[in-house]
C-alpha positions as CSV (number, residue, x, y, z in Angstrom):
1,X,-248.3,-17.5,-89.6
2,X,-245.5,-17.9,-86.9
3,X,-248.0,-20.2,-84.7
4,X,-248.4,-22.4,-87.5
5,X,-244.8,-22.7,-88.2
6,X,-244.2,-23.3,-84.4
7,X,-246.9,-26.2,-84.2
8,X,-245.3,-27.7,-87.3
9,X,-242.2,-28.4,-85.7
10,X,-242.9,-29.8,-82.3
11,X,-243.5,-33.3,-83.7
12,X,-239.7,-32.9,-85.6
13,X,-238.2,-31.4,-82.0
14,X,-239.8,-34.1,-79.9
15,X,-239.0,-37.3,-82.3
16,X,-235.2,-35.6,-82.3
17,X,-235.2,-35.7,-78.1
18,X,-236.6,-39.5,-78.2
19,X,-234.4,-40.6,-81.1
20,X,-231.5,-38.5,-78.7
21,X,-232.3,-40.9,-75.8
22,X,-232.4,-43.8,-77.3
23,X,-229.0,-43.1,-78.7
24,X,-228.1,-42.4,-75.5
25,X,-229.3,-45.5,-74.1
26,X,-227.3,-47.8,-76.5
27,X,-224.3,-45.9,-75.6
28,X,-224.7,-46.3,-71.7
29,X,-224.7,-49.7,-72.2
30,X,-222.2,-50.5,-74.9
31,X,-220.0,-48.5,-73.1
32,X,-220.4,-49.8,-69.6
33,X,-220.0,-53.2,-70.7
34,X,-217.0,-52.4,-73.0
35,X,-215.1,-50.4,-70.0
36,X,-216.2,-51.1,-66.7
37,X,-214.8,-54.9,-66.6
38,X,-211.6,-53.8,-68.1
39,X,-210.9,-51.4,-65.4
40,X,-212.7,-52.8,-62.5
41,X,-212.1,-57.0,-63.3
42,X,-211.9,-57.8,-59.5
43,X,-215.0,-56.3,-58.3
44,X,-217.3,-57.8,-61.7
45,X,-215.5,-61.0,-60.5
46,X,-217.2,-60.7,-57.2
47,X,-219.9,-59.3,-58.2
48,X,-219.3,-56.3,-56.4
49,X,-220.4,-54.6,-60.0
50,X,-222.4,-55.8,-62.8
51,X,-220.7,-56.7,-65.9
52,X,-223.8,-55.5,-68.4
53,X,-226.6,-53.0,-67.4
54,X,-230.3,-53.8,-68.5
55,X,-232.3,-51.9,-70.4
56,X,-234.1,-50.4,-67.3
57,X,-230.9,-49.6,-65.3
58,X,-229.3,-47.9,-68.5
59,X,-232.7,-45.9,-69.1
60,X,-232.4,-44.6,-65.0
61,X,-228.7,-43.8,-65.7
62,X,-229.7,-41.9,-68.8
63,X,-232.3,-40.2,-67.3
64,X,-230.0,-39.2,-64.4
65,X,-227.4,-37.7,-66.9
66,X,-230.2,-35.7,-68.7
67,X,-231.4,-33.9,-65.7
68,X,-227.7,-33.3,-64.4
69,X,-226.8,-31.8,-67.8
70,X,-230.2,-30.1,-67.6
71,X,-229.4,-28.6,-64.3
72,X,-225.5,-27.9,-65.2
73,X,-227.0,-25.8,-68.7
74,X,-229.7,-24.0,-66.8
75,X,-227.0,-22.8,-64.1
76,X,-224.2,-21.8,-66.8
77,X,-227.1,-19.6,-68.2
78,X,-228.2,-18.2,-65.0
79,X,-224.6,-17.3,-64.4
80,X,-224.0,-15.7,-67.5
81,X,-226.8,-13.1,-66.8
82,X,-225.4,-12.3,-64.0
């Protein structure tokens, strides 16, 4: 009975994690382009830093985040043991 239940929920868990990143990937780049030229107007202007991230830059930087956060939870845990 408990396998069944298990199996029934993976599709839930995993559409939760992609809808997750997605959300995640519209906030990297709403938020980059809402507060990186505001703080750093002289270096956009040059073009020392871009102004908006693609799609494909925010997916890498979201990506990067998720495995730092992934890293920073699985050390808290093994700490905790410990």
């Amino acid at each position: 009975m408990s396998k069944k239940w298990f199996l029934a929920i993976i599709p839930g868990v995993l559409a939760l994690m992609i809808l997750m990143f997605v959300v995640a990937l519209f906030l990297i780049k709403i938020l980059w382009a809402w507060t990186i030229p505001d703080i750093f107007p002289g270096a956009v202007e040059q073009n020392l830093i871009v102004a908006e991230l693609s799609w494909l830059t925010s997916f890498k930087l979201a990506l990067f985040v998720a495995v730092l956060f992934g890293i920073a939870s699985s050390s808290s845990k093994h700490e905790r043991k410990n």
